[in-house]
C-alpha positions in Angstrom: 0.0 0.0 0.0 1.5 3.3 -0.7 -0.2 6.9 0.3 -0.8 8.3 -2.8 -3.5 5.2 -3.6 -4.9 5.2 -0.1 -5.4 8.9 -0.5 -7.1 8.8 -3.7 -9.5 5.7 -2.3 -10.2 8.0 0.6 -11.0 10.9 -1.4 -13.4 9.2 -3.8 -15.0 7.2 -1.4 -15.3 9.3 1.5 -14.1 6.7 3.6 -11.1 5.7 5.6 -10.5 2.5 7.7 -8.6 2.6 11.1 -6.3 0.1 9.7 -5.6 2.7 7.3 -5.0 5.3 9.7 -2.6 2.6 11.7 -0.9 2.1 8.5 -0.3 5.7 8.2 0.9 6.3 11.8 3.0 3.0 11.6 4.9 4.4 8.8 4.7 8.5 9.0 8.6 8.6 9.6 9.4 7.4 6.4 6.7 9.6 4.5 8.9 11.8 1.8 7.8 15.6 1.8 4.7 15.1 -0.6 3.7 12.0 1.8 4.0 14.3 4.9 1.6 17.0 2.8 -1.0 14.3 2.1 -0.9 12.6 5.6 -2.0 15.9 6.9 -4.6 16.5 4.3 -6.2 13.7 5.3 -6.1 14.3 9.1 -7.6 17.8 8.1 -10.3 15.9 5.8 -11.4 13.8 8.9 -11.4 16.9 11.2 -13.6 18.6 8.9 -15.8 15.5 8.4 -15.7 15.2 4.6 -13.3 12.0 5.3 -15.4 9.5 7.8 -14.0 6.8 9.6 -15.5 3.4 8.7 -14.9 0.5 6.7 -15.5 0.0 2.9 -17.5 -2.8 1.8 
């Protein structure tokens, strides 16, 4: 799994899963600049509540 395809999953479904979000805090410290961006894009998506936390079916 990389974070540019679980970001554009999350995006179009509206949808993230906490092992997603697990995934992303497992592995934030080796994120490259553009990863670091779109991590926090999607922590402000999920603040905001466009990005829900659930599971996709």
């Amino acid at each position: 799994m990389g974070l540019g395809k679980l970001f554009l999953t999350s995006i179009s479904t509206g949808i993230i899963t906490q092992d997603e979000l697990v995934w992303v805090t497992r592995n934030q410290l080796n994120f490259s600049r553009c990863e670091q961006a779109k991590a926090i894009k999607l922590g402000q998506l999920i603040d905001s509540g466009e990005l829900q936390l659930g599971c996709r079916i």
